[in-house]
N, C-alpha and C positions, 0 to 999 in steps of 0.2 A: 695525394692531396685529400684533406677531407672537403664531405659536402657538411652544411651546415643548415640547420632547421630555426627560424628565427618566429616569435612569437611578441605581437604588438598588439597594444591597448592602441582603440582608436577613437575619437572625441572628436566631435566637429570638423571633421577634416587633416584632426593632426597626427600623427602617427610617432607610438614612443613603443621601442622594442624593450620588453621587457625580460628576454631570452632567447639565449643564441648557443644552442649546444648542438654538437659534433654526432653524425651520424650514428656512432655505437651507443651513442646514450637512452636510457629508459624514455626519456621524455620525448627526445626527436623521433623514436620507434613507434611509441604512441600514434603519433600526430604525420607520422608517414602515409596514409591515405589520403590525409585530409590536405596535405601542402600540397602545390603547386611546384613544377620546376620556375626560378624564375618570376614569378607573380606570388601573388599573397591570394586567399580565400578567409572566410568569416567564417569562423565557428560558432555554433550555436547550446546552448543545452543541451539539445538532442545530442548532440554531437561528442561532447564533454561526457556525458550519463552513460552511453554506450561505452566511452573507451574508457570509463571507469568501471563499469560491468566487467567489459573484457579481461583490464588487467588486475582486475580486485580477483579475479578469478584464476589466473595466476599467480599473482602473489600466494592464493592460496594453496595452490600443486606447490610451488616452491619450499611454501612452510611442512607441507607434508611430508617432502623428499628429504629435507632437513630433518624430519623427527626419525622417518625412515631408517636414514644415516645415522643418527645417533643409536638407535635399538641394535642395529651392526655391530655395532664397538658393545653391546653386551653379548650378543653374539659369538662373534671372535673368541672372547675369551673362553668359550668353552671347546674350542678346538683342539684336536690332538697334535695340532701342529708343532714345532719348534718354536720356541722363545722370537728368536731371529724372524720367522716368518708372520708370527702374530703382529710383532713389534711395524714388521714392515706394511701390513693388510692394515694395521691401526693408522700407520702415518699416509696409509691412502686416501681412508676414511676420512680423516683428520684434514687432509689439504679438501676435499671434494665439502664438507660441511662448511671451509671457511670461503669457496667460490660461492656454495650457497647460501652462505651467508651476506655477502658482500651483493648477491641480485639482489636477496631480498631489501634490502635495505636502498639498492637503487629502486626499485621497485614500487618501493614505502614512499620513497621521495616526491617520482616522477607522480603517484596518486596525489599524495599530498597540493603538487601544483597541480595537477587537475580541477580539485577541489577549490584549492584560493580561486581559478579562473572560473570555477560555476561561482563560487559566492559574489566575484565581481559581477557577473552579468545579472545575478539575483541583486544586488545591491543597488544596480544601475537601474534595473524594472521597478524598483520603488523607488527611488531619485525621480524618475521620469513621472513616474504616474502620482506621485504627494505633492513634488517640490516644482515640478516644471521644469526641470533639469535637462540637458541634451544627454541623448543614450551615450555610453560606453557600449564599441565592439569590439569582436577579440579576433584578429585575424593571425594563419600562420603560412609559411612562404618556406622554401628551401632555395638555397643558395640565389636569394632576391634582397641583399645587401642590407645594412642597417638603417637605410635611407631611405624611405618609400613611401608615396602619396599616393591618392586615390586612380588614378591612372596605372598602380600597379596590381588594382584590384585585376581575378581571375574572369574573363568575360564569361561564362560558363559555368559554373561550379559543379551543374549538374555531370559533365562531361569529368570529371577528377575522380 
């Protein structure tokens, strides 16, 4: 069974989940500190900026392994090897650049919604402070269902 990392915009009291991805994903791995079993916690800037540091900092090993992997494949070709054995060290190459390709690109993603969720809460701090607006926050919960109100705030946070 998977467990599930759920991710809500919260406004006055109302709670609207705006993502609900399955434990092996870029985005639930993220924000794996930060949830709660069961309850939900409030992410903040700080909070968002760090796990965008962290994973902007892998994305970047990623891209490098990736270039890595391709210099290989000019590599290879200079070997005294058989036809046969070149062809087959290529198609290992060739499968391992297309897994690293496919993190990276999870990877890309999961930044990219990091980012929308900083802009939300920077878009909400000038709402609040020009317009008189009530704040947007952003809270995220594991396996704490799509339904959830203030009473499934984490009493703690400091403790997660």
């Amino acid at each position: 069974m998977s467990e599930y990392t759920h991710i809500f915009l919260e406004k006055e009291g109302t709670f609207i989940e705006i993502s609900c991805t399955s434990r092996g994903s870029a985005i639930s791995e993220m924000f794996d500190d930060y949830a709660p079993w069961e309850k939900i916690r409030e992410i903040t800037h700080e909070d968002l900026q760090q796990i965008y540091r962290q994973y902007n900092d892998e994305l970047t090993k990623w891209k490098q392994n990736q270039k890595d992997l391709e210099e290989r494949i000019k590599v290879i070709a200079t070997f005294n090897n058989s036809v046969e054995e070149k062809l087959d060290a290529l198609h290992d190459i060739d499968m391992d650049i297309n897994e690293t390709k496919e993190t990276i690109d999870h990877l890309e993603h999961a930044l990219n919604t990091v980012t929308l969720l900083d802009d939300i809460l920077d878009s909400s701090e000038l709402n609040v402070k020009y317009e008189q607006m009530a704040p947007v926050h952003i809270y995220v919960g594991r396996e704490c269902g799509s339904k959830v109100t203030m009473d499934d705030i984490e009493g703690d946070a400091a403790t997660n």
